[in-house]
BAVEXNU-121347 format. One record per residue (C-alpha): residue in three letters; residue number from 1; x, y, z. Coordinates in nm, 3 decimals, decimal comma, padded with zeros to 5 digits, always signed. Each point is the difference from the previous one (the first is absolute). Layout:
BEGIN
+--------+-----+---------+---------+---------+
! residu ! num !      px !      py !      pz !
+--------+-----+---------+---------+---------+
!    ala ! NUM !       X !       Y !       Z !
...
+--------+-----+---------+---------+---------+
END
This chain:
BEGIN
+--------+-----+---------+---------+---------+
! residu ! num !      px !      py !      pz !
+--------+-----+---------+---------+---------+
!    unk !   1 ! +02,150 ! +03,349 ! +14,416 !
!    unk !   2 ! +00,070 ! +00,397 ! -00,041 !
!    unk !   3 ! +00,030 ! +00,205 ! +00,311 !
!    unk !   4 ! -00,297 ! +00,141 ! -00,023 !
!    unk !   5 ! -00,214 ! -00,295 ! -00,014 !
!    unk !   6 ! +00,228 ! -00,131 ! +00,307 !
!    unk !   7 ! -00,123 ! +00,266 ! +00,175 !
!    unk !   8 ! -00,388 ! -00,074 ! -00,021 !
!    unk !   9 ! +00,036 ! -00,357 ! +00,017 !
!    unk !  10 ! +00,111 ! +00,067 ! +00,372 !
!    unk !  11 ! -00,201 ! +00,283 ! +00,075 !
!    unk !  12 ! -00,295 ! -00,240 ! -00,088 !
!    unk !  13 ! +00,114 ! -00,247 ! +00,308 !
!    unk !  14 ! +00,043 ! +00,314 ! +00,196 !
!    unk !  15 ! +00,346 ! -00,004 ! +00,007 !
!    unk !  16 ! +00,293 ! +00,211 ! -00,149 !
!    unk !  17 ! +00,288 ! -00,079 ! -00,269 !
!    unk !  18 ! +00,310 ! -00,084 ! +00,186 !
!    unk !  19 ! +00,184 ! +00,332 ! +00,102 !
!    unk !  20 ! +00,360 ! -00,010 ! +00,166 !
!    unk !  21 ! -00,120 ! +00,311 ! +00,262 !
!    unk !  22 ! +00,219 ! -00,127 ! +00,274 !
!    unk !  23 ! +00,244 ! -00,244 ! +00,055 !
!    unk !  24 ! -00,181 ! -00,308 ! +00,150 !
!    unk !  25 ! -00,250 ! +00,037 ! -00,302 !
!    unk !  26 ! +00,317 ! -00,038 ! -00,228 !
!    unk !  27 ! +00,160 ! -00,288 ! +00,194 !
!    unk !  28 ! -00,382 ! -00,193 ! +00,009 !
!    unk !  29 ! -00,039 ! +00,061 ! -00,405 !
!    unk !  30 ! +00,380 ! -00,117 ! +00,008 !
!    unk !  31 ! -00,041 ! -00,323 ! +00,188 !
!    unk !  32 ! -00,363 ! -00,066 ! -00,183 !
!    unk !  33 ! +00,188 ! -00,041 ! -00,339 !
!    unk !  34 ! +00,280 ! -00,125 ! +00,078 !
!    unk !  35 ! -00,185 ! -00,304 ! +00,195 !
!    unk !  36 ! -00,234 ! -00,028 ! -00,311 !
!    unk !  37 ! +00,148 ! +00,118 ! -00,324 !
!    unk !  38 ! +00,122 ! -00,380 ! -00,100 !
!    unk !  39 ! -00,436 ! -00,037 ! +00,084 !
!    unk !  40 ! -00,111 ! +00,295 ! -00,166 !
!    unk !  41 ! +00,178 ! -00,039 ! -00,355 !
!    unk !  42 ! +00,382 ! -00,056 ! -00,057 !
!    unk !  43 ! +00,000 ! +00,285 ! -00,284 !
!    unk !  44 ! -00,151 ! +00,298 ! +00,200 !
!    unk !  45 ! +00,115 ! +00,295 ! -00,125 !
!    unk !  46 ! -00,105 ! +00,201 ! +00,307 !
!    unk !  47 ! -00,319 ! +00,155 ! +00,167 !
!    unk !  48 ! -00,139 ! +00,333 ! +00,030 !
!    unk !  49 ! +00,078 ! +00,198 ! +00,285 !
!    unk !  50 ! -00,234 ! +00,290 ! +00,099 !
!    unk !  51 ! +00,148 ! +00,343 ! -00,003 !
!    unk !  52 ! -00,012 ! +00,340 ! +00,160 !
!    unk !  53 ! +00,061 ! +00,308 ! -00,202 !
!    unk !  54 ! +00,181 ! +00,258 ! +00,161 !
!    unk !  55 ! +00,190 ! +00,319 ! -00,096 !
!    unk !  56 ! +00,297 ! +00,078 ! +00,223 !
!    unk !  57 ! +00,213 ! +00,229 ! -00,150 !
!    unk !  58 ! -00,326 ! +00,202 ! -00,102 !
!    unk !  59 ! +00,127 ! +00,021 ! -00,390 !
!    unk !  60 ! -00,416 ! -00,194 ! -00,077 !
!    unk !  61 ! +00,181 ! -00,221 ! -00,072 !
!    unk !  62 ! -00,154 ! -00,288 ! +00,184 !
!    unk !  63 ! +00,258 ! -00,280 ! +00,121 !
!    unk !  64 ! -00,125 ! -00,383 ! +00,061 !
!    unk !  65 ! +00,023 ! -00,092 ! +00,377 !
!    unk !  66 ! +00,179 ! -00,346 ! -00,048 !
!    unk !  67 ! +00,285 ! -00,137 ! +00,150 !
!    unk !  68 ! +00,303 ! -00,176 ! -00,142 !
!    unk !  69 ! +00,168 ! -00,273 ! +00,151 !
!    unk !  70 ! +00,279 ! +00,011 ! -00,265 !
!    unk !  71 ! +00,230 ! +00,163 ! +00,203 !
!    unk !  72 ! -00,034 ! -00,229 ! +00,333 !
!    unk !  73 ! -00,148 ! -00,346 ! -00,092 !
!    unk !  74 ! +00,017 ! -00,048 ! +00,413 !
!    unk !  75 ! -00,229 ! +00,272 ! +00,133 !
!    unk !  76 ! -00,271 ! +00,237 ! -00,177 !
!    unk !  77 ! +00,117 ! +00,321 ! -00,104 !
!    unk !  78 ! -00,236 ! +00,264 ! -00,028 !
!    unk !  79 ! +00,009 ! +00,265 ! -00,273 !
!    unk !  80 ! -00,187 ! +00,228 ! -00,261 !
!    unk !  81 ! +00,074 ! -00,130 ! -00,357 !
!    unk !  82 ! -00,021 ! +00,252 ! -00,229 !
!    unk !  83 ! -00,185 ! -00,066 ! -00,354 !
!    unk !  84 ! +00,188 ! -00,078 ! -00,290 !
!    unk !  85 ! -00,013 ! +00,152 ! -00,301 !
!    unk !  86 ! -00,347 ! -00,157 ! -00,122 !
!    unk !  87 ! -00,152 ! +00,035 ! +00,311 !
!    unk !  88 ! -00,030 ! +00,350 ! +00,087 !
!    unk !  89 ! -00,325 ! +00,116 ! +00,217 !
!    unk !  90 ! -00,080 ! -00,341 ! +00,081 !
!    unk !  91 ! -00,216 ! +00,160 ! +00,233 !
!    unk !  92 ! -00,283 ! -00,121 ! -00,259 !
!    unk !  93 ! +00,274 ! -00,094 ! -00,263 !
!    unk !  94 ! +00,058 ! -00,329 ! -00,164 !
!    unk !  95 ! +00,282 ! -00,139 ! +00,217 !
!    unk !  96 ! -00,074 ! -00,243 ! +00,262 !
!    unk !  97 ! +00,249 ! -00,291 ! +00,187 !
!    unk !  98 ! +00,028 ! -00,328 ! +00,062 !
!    unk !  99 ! +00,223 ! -00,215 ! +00,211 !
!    unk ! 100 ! +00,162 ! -00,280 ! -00,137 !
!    unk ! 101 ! +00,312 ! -00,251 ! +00,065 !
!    unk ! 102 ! +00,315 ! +00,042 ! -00,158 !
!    unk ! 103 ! +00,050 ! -00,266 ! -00,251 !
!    unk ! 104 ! +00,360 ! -00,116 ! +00,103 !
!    unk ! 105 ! -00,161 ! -00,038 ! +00,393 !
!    unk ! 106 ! -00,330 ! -00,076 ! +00,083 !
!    unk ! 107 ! +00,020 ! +00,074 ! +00,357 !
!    unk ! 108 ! +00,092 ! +00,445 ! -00,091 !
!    unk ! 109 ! -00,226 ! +00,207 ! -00,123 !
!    unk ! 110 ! -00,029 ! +00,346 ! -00,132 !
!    unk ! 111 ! -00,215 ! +00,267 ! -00,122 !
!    unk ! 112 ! -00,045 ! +00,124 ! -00,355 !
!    unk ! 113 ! -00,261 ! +00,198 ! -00,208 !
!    unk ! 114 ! -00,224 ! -00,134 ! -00,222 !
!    unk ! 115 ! -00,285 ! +00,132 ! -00,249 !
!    unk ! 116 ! -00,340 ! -00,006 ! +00,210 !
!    unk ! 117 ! -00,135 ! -00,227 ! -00,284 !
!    unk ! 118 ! +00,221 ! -00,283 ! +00,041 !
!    unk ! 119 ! -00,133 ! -00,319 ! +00,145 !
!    unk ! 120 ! +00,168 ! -00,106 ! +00,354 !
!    unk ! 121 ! -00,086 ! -00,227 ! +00,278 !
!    unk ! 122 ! -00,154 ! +00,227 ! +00,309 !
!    unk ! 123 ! -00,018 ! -00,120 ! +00,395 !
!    unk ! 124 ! -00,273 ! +00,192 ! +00,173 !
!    unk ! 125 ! -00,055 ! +00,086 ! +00,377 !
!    unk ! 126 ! -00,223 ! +00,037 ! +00,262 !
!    unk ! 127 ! -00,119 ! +00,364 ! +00,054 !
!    unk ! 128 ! -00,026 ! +00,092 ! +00,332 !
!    unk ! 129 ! -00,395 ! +00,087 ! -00,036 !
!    unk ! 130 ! +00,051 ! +00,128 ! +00,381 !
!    unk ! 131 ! +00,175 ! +00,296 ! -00,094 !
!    unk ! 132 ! -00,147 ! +00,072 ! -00,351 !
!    unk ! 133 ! -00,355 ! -00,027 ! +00,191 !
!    unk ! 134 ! -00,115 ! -00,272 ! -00,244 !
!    unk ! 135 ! -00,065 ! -00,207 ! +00,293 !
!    unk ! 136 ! -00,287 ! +00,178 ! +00,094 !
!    unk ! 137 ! +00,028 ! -00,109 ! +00,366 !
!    unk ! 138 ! -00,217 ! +00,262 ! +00,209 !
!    unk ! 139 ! +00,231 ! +00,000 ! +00,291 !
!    unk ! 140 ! +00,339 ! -00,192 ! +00,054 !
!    unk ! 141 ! +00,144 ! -00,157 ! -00,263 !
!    unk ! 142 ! +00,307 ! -00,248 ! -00,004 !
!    unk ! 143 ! +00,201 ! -00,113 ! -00,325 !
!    unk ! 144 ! +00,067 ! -00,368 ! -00,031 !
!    unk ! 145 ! +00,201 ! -00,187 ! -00,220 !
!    unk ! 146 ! -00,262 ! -00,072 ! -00,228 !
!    unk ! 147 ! -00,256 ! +00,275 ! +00,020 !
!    unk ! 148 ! -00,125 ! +00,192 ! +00,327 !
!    unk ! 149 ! -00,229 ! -00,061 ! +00,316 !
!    unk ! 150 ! -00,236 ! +00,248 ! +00,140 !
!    unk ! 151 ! -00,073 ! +00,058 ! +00,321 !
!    unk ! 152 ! -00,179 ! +00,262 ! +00,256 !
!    unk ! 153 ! +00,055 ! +00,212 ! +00,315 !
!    unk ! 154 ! -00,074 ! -00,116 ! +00,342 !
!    unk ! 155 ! -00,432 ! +00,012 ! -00,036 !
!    unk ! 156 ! -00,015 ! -00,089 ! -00,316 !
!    unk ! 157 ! -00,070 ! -00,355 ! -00,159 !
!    unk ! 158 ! +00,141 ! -00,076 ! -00,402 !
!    unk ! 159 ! -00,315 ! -00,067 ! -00,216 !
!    unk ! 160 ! -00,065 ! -00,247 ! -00,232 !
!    unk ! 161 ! +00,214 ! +00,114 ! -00,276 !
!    unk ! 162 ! +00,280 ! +00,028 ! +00,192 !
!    unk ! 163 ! +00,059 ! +00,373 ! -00,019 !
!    unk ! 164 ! -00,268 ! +00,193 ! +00,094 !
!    unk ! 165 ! -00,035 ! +00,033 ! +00,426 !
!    unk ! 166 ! -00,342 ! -00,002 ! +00,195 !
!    unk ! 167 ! -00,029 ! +00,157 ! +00,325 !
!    unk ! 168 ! -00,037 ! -00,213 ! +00,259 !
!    unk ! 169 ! -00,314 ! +00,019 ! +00,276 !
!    unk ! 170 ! +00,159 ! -00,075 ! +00,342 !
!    unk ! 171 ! -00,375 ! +00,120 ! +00,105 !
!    unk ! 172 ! -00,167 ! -00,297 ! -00,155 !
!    unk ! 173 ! -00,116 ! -00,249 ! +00,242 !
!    unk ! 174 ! +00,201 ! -00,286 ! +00,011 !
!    unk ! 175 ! +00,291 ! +00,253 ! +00,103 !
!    unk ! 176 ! +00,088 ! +00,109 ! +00,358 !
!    unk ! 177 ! +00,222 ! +00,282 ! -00,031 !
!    unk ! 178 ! -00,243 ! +00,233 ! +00,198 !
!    unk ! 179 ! -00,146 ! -00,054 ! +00,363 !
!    unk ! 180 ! -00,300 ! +00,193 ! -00,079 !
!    unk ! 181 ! -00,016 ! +00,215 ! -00,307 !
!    unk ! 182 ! +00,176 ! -00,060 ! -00,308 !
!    unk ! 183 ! +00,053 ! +00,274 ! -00,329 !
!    unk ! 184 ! +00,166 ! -00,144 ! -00,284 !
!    unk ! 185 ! +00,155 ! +00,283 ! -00,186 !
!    unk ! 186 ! +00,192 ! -00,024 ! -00,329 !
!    unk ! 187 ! +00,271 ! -00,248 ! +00,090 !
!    unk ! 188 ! -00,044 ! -00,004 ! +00,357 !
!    unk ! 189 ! -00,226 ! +00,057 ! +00,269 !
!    unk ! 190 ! -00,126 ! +00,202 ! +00,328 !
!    unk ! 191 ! -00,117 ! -00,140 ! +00,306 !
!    unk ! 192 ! -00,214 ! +00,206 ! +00,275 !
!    unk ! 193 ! -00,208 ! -00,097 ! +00,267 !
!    unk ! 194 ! -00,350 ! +00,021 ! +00,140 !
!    unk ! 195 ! -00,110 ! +00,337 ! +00,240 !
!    unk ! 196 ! +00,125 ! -00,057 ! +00,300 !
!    unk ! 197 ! +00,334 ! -00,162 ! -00,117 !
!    unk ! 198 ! +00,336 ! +00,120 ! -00,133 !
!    unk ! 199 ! +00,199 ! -00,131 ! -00,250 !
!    unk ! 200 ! +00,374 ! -00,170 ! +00,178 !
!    unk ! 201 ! +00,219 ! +00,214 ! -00,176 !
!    unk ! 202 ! +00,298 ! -00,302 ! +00,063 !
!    unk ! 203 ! -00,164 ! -00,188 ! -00,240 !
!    unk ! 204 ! -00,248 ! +00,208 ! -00,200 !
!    unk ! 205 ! -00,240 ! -00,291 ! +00,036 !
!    unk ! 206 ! -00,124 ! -00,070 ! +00,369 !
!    unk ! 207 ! -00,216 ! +00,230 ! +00,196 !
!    unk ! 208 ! +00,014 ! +00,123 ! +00,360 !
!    unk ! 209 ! -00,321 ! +00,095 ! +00,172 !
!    unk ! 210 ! -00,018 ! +00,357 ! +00,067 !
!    unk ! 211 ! -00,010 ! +00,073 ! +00,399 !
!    unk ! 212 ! -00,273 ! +00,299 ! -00,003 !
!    unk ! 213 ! +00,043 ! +00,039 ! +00,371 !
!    unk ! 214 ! +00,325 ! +00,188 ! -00,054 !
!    unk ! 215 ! -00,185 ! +00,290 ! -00,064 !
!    unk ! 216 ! -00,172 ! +00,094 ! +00,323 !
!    unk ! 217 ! -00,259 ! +00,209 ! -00,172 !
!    unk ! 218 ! -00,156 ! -00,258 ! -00,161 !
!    unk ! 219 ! -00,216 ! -00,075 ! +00,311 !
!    unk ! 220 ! -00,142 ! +00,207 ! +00,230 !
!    unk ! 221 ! +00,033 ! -00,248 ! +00,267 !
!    unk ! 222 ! +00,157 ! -00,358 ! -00,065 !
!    unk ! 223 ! +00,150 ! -00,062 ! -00,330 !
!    unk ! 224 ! +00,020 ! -00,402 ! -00,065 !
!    unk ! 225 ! +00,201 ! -00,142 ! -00,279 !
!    unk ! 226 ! -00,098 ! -00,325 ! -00,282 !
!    unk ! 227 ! +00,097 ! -00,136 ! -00,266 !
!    unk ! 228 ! -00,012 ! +00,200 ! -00,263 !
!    unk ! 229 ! -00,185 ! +00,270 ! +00,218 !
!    unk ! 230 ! -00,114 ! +00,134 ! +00,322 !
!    unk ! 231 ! -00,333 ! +00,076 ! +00,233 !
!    unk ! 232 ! -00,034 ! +00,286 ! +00,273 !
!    unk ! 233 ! -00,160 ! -00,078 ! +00,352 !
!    unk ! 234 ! -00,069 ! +00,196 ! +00,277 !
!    unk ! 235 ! +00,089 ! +00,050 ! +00,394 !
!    unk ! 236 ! -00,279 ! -00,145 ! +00,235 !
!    unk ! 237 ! -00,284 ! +00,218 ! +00,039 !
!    unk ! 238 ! +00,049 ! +00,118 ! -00,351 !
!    unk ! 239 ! -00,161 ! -00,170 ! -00,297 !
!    unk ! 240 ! +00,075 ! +00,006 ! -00,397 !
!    unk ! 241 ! -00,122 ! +00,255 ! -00,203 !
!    unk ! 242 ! -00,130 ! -00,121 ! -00,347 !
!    unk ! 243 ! +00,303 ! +00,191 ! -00,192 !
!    unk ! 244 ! +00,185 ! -00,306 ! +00,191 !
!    unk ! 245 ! +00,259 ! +00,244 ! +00,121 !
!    unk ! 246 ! -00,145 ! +00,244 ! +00,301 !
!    unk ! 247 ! -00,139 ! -00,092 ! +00,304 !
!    unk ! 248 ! -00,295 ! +00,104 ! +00,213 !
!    unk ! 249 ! -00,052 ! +00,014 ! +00,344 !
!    unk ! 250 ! -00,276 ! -00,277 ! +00,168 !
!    unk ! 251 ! -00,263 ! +00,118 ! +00,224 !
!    unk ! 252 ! -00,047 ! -00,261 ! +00,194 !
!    unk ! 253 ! -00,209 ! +00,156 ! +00,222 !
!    unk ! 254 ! -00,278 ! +00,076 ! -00,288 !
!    unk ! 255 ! +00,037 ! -00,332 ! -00,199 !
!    unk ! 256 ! -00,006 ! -00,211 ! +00,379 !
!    unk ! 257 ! +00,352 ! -00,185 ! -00,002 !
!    unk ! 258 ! +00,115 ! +00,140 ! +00,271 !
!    unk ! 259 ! -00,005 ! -00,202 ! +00,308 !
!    unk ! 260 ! -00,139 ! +00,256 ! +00,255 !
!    unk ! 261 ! -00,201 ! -00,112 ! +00,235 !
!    unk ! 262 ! -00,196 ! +00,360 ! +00,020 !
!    unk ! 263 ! +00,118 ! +00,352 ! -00,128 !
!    unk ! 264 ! +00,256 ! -00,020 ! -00,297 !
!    unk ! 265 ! +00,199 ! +00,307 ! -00,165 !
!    unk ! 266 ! +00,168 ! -00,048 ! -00,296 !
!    unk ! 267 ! +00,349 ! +00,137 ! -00,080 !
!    unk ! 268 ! +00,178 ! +00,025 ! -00,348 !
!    unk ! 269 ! +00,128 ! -00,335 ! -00,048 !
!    unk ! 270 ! -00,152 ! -00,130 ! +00,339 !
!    unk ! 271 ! -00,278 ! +00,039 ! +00,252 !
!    unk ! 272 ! -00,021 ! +00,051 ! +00,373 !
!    unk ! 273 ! -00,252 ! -00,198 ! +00,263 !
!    unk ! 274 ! -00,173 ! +00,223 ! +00,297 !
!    unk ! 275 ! -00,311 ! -00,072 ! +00,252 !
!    unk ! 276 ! -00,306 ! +00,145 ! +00,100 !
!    unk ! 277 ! +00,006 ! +00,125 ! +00,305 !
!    unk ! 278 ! -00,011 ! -00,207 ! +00,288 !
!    unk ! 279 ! +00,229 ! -00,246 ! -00,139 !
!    unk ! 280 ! +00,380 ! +00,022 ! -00,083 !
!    unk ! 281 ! +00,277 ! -00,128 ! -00,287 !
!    unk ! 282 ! +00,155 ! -00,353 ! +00,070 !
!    unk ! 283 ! +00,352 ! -00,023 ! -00,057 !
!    unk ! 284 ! -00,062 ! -00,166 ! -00,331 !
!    unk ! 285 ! -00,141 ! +00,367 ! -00,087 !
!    unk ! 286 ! -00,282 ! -00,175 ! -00,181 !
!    unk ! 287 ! -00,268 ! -00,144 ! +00,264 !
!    unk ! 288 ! -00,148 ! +00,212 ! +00,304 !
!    unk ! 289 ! -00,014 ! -00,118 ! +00,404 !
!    unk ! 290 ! -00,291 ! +00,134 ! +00,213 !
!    unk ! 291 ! +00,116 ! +00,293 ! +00,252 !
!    unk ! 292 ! -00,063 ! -00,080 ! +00,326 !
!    unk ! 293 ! -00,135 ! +00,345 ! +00,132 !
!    unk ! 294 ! -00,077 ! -00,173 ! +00,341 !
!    unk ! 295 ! +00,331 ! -00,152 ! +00,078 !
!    unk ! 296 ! +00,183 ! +00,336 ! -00,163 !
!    unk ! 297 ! -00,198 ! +00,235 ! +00,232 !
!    unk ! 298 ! -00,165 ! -00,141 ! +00,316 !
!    unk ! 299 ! -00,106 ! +00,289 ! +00,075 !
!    unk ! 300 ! -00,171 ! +00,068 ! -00,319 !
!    unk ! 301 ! -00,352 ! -00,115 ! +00,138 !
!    unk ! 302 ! -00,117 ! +00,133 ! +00,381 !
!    unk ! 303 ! -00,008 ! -00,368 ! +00,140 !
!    unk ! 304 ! -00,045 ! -00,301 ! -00,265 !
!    unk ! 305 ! +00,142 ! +00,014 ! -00,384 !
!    unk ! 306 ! -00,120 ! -00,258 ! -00,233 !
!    unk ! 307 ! +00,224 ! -00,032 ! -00,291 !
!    unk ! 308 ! -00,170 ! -00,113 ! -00,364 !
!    unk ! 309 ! +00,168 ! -00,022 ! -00,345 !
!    unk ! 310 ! +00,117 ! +00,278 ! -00,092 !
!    unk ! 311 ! -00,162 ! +00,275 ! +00,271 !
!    unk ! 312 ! -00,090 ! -00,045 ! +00,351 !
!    unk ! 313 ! -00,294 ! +00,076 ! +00,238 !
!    unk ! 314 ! -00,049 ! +00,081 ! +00,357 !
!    unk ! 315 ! -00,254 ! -00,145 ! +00,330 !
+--------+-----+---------+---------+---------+
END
């Protein structure tokens, strides 16, 4: 087929016509035809190479970017070959080339330039569609030997048609990444923790409960920590106010839990126990003991003193 026609038949399999653009592509186009030109047909007169157009001595006049092997059938030697005569400006001229065998030995080949028209064989390969984007893969893609895989960044799953990538919800119930709350973000997520709890920032997952009690203002009295928060008490003789954080002093004397046995005085945060007269304070400061005027002061009565709870009387 012409060159041309070469060239669509393996853009339309998404692949390229066969281009010597480095030396490993040369020695694999080598070693291809020389392992199958006995297959392929014993009278090939060559197949179209692809071409680059370049101008380097800047005279427009635009050399083909070839190769000849001519001059050292052992390794590939890389040159610019100049047009001939009937090829000038072949930057969208009528010259094109082909690589063929040399009649006299089928294993050396060499490069000449033929009229775009003429029909050759053609070998086409693989594009990478990785670096010419035709792949399509959203994130990562990887060329194989025939054709590409996709695949995604860390949080991301590959969809069904193998190229796209979904986010993935770590939040979603059947996962555990979190220990209490869970945020799935684009390709990730964000883990935080209930009030009273602070997120373990060794791990970025756990939480540690939050000891309130460190701050000494948070209760006016007695600061007592939970899980996951904290309630204030008070000193005895104090009670609770219903802000649940100052306390207020008891009087015990006016609401009757004191245990005095008669008079009772109350003081901020306690009370104190005294006795009508006539009697005294036990040493448990609480109960009162009859005074015995008559065996304190004989001589508080001329001859006989009667003593009686809590006074006395004469006779």
């Amino acid at each position: 087929t012409n060159f041309n026609n070469a060239k669509t038949q393996c853009e339309s399999i998404y692949a390229a016509l066969a281009l010597f653009s480095s030396n490993a592509e040369y020695k694999s186009v080598k070693s291809y035809l020389e392992g199958n030109i006995n297959s392929i047909n014993s009278n090939i007169q060559g197949i179209w190479l692809d071409h680059k157009a370049v101008d380097t001595d800047n005279d427009s006049l635009y050399e083909h970017y070839w190769g000849n092997e001519l001059f050292d059938p052992y390794s590939w030697i890389w040159s610019y070959w100049p047009p001939s005569a009937n090829c000038k400006y072949v930057k969208s001229g009528p010259c094109c080339a082909r690589y063929l065998p040399v009649t006299f030995w089928p294993y050396y080949w060499y490069l000449n330039e033929r009229s775009c028209t003429d029909n050759n064989w053609f070998l086409c390969k693989p594009v990478d569609e990785c670096k010419t984007g035709a792949a399509n893969c959203s994130h990562n893609c990887t060329e194989q030997v025939l054709g590409y895989t996709c695949s995604c960044y860390k949080g991301f799953a590959l969809s069904s048609n193998n190229r796209t990538c979904d986010d993935i919800n770590e939040c979603s119930p059947n996962q555990t990444v979190c220990e209490q709350n869970c945020t799935n973000t684009n390709g990730s997520y964000r883990c935080s923790c209930y009030k009273g709890y602070t997120l373990n920032l060794s791990n970025n997952k756990t939480c540690l409960d939050v000891n309130e009690c460190v701050n000494a203002s948070v209760c006016q009295h007695i600061c007592n920590n939970t899980a996951g928060s904290y309630f204030c008490s008070c000193k005895s003789g104090y009670r609770l106010d219903s802000n649940k954080f100052s306390c207020s002093d008891i009087d015990e004397c006016s609401t009757n839990t004191s245990m005095c046995s008669q008079k009772c005085i109350n003081t901020v945060g306690s009370y104190n126990c005294s006795c009508r007269r006539g009697y005294s304070l036990a040493k448990d400061n609480i109960t009162c003991k009859d005074i015995n005027e008559c065996s304190k002061n004989a001589s508080i009565c001329g001859q006989v003193c009667n003593n009686v709870n809590g006074s006395y009387y004469c006779s």
